[in-house]
N, C-alpha and C positions, 0 to 999 in steps of 0.2 A: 504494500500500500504506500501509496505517495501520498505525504499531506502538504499543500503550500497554505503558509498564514501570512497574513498581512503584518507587518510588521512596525517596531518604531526601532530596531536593533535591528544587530547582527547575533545573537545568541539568545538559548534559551528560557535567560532571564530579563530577556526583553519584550517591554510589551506590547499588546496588538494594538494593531494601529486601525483604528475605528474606520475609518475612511476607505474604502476599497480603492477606490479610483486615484486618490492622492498619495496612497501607502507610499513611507520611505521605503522601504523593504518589500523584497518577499524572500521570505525563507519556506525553503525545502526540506523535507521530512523524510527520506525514503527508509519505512519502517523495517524492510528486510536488510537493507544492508546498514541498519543503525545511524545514518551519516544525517547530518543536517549542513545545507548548500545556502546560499545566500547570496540575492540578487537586486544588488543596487537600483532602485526605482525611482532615484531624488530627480533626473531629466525630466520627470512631467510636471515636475513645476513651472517648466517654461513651459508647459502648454495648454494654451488657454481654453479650449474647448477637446471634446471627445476624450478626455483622461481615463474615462473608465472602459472603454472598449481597448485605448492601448493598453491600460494595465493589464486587462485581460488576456490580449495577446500577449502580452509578457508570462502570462502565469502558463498560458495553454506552451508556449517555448518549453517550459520546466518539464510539461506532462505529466499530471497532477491527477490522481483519482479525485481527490477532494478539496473544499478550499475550506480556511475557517479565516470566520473575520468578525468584524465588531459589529457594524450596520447592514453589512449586505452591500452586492452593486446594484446600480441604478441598472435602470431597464437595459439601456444598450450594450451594458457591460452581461447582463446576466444574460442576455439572450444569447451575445458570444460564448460562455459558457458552457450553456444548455445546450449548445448545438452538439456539443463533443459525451455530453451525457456526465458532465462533471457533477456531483455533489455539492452545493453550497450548503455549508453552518454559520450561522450568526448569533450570536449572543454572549461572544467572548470579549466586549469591549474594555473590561476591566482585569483584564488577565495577562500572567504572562506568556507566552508562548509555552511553557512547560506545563502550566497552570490550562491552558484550553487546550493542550492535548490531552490531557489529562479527562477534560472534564467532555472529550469527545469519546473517548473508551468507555469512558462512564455514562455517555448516552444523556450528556445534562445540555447538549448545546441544541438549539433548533435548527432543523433542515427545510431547506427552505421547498416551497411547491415549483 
């Protein structure tokens, strides 16, 4: 299993970054091989429109079973998404990255429709 989180770090005492479309980060999770990857996202600050569809392409780059994050993407972001059959969870906005992987094993985060 792959999990990419949004991020406000590079490690997993950093935490999610509420924002899908603006994420500093995105960090990679790949649960078979224990490894966590990390993917600089700070360029969409220069841009000023469609951030959450690029970010999105940024995560689909990773190839991601699932994504977790604080609020969710905005529509054009999650329709890019959904096209690949990815998972969105949200409700880890106050977590660390350790902290809502955690709390996705444990089945506490919402998936979204």
């Amino acid at each position: 299993m792959r999990i990419a989180f949004t991020a406000k770090g590079e490690s997993w005492d950093s935490m999610i970054d509420e924002r899908f479309g603006r994420a500093q980060y995105i960090l990679l999770y790949d649960d078979e091989k224990k490894e966590l990857n990390c993917r600089n996202n700070s360029s969409i600050n220069d841009v000023a429109h469609g951030a959450g569809p690029q970010t999105a392409k940024h995560v689909l780059d990773m190839n991601p079973d699932i994504v977790i994050t604080g609020n969710g993407p905005g529509g054009n972001a999650g329709s890019v998404l959904s096209q690949r059959k990815i998972k969105i969870y949200t409700g880890a906005g106050n977590m660390t990255i350790k902290q809502a992987y955690d709390a996705y094993i444990n089945n506490s985060l919402q998936l979204l429709d």
